[in-house]
C-alpha positions as CSV (number, residue, x, y, z in Angstrom):
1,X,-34.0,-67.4,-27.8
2,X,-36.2,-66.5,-25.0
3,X,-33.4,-63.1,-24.1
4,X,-32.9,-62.4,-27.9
5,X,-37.1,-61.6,-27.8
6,X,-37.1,-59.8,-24.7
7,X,-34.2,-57.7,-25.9
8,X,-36.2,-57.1,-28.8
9,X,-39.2,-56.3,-26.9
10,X,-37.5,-53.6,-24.9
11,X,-36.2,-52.5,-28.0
12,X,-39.7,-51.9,-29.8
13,X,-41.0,-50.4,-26.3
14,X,-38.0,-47.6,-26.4
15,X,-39.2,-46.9,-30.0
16,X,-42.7,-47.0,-29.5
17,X,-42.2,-44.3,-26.3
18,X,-39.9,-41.9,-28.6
19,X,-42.4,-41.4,-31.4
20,X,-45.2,-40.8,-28.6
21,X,-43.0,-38.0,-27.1
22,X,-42.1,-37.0,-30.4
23,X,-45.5,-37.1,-32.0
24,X,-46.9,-35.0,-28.6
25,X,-44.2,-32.3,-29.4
26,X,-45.1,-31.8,-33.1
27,X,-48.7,-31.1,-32.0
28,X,-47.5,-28.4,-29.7
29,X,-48.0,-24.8,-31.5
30,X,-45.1,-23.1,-31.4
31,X,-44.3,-19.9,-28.6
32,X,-43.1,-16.6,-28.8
33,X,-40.4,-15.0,-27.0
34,X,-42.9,-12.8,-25.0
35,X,-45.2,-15.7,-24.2
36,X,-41.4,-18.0,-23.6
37,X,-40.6,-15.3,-21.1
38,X,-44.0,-15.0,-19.4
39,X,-43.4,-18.9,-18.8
40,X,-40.1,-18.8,-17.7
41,X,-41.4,-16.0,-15.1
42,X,-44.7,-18.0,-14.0
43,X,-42.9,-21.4,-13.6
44,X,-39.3,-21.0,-12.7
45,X,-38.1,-22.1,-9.2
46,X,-35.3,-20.1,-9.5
47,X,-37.2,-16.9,-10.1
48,X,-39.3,-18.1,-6.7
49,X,-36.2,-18.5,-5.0
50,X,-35.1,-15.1,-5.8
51,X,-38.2,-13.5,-4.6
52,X,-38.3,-15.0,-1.3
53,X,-34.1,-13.4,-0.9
54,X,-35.5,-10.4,-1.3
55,X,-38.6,-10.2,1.0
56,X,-36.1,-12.2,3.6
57,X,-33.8,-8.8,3.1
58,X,-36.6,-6.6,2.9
59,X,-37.4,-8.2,6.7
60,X,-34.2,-7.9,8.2
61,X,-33.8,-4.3,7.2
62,X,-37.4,-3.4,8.1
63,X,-36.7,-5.5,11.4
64,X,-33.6,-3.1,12.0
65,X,-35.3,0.1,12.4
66,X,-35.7,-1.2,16.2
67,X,-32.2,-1.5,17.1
68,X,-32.1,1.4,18.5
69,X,-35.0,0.7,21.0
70,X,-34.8,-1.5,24.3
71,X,-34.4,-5.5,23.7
72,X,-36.5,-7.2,26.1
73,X,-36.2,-11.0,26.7
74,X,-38.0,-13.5,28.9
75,X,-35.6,-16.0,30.3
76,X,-37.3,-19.2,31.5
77,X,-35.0,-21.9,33.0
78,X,-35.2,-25.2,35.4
79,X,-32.4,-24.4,38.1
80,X,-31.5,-27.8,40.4
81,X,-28.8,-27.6,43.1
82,X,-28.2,-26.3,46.6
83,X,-26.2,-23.3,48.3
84,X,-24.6,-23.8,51.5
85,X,-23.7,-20.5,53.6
86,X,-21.1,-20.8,56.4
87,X,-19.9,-17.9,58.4
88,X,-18.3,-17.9,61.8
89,X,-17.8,-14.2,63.1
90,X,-15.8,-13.0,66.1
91,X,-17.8,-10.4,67.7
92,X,-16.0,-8.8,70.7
93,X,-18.9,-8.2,72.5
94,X,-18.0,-9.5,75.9
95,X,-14.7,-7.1,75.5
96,X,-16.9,-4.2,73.9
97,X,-19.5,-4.7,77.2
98,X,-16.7,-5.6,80.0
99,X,-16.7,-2.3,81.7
100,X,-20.4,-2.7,82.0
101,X,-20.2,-6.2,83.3
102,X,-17.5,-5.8,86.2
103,X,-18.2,-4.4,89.4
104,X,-16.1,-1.5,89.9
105,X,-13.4,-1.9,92.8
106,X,-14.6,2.0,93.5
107,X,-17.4,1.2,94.5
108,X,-16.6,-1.7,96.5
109,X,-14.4,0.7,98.9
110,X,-17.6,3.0,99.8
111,X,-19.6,2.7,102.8
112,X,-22.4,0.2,102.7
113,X,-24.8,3.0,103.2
114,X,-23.6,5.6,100.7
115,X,-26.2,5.4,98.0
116,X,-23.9,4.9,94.9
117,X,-22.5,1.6,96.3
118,X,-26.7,0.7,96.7
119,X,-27.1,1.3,93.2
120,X,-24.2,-0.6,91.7
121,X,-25.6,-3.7,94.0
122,X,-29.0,-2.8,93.0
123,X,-27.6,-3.1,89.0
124,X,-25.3,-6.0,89.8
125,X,-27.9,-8.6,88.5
126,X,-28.5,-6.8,85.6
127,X,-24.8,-6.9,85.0
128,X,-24.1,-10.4,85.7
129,X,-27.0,-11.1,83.1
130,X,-25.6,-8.7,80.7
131,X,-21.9,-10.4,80.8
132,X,-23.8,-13.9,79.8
133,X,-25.3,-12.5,76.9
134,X,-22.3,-10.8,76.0
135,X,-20.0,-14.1,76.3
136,X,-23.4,-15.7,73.9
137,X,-22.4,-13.8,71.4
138,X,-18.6,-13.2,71.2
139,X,-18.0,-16.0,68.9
140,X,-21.0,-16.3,66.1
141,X,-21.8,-19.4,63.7
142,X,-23.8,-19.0,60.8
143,X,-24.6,-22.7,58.7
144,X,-27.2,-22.4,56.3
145,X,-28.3,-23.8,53.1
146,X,-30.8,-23.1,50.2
147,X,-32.0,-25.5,48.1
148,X,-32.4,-24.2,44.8
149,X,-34.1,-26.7,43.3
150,X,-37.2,-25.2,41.0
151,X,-38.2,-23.3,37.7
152,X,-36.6,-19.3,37.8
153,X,-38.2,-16.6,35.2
154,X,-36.5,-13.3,34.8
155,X,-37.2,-10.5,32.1
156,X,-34.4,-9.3,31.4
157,X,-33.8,-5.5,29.2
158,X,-31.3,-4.0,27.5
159,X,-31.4,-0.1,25.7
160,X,-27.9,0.5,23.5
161,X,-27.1,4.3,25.1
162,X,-23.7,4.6,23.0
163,X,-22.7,1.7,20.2
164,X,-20.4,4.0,18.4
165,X,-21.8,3.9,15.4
166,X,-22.5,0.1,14.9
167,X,-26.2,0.2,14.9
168,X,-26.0,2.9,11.9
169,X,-23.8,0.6,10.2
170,X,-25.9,-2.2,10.5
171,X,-28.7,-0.7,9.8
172,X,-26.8,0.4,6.2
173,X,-25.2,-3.0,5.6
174,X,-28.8,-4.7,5.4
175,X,-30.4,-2.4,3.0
176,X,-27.5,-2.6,0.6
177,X,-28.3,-6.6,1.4
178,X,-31.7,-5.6,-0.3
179,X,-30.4,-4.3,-3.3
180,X,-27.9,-7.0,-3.8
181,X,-30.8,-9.5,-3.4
182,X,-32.2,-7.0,-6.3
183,X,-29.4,-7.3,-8.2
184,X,-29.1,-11.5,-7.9
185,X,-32.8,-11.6,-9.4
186,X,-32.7,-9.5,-12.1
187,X,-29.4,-11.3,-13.3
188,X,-31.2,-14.9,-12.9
């Protein structure tokens, strides 16, 4: 008993809401075509959508007059890591320098008092310190290493000299995308 009444109940409820949507609609006056049309224009999402496809187009082809100019772009990055430079070089200096850092056996055979044999053992300090430095650095080692741990910011620029005709192209391709967005309203 008690589901035969509520079925019954839901029953009168569906009816009662039908002849409320019903009565509402007869008191409606009816519309034109023109004011129809004006509605459909007002209040249609689809017609919305539409619009915003073409001032999207309109952007991008407005937006690609610039192609031809410079692109500049700010590049902010967090770099972590470390570079480690080794180098060992062979010099030659002590080879390079050895004519300079030998006595000369010449010499050796003058007399004690001729004054060239004076000089060269007047220079030969000079040349035993020179043969030292030289030997320091026939053989060099280089160990170094950069950390590279920290934020990096580079502007970076680029100006198309020669594209061959691709930025004319492009630059054709989105207006056409204007029309076509154009065409999609006008057949919605």
């Amino acid at each position: 008993m008690k589901r035969f009444f509520l079925s019954r109940l839901s029953v009168l409820a569906v009816s009662l809401s039908t002849l409320g949507w019903v009565h509402a609609a007869t008191l409606t006056a009816p519309l034109s075509l023109m004011d129809a049309i004006g509605r459909l224009h007002d209040q249609s999402d689809r017609l919305r959508m539409a619009d915003a496809d073409i001032a999207a187009a309109q952007a991008k082809s407005d937006a690609a007059r610039f192609l031809h100019g410079p692109k500049v772009e700010l590049v902010a990055k967090q770099v972590w890591g470390t570079k480690t430079i080794d180098a060992s070089i062979d010099t030659g200096l002590s080879q390079r320098l050895s004519p300079f850092t030998k006595p000369n056996p010449q010499i050796q055979q003058l007399p004690p008092a001729d004054p060239r044999r004076q000089q060269a053992e007047a220079l030969k300090p000079f040349q035993e310190m020179l043969g030292k430095l030289a030997g320091g650095f026939d053989h060099i080692n280089i160990h170094h290493k950069i950390n590279l741990d920290g934020p990096r910011v580079s502007v970076d620029v680029m100006w198309p000299l020669y594209t061959g005709g691709l930025i004319g192209a492009q630059q054709e391709n989105l207006k056409l995308g204007v029309s076509e967005a154009i065409a999609d309203r006008q057949q919605s």
